[in-house]
N, C-alpha and C positions, 0 to 999 in steps of 0.2 A: 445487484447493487450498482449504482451508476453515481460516479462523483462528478457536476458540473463544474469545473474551474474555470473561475470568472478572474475576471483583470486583478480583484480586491487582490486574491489568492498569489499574484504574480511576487516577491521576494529578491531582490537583484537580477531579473531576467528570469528567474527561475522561480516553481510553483514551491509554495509550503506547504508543502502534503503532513508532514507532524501532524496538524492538527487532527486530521483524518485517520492517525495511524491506528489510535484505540477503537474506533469504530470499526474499519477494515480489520482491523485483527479480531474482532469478535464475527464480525460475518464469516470470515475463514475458517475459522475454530467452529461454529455452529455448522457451518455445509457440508464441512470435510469429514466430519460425522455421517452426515448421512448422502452425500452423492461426492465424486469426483467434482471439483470447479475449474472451470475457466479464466482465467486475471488478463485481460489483454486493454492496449491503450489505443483508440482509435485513431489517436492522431499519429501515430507514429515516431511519441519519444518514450522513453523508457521511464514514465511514471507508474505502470504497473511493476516494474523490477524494482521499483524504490517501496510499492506498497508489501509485495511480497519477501524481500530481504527486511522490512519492518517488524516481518511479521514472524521469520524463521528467527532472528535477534529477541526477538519479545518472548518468542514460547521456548529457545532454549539456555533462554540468557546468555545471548553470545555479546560480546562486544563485535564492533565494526568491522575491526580487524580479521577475526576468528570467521565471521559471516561472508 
């Protein structure tokens, strides 16, 4: 899976990945099923740790805190 973030996406300097989160947490949940996955950010900020603590929060009902 590959997300493009474009300028729209930009939110006070920073990217709104939200919108992304139900999608990315369904692709995680389907692969992890069947192979080991990969989550890494090409550019070198830590938007993949924001999709994958999305996605530990979402499947254990954590709050922020707790995650």
């Amino acid at each position: 899976m590959w997300i493009n973030l474009k300028e729209k996406d930009c939110l006070c300097c920073e990217y709104n990945l939200r919108k992304y989160f139900e999608k990315t947490n369904d692709f995680i949940e389907k692969h992890l099923k069947k192979n080991n996955i990969l989550i890494y950010s090409s550019n070198g900020y830590e938007y993949s740790t924001c999709i994958l603590l999305a996605y530990f929060m979402n499947k254990n009902q954590w709050l922020f805190k707790t995650a």
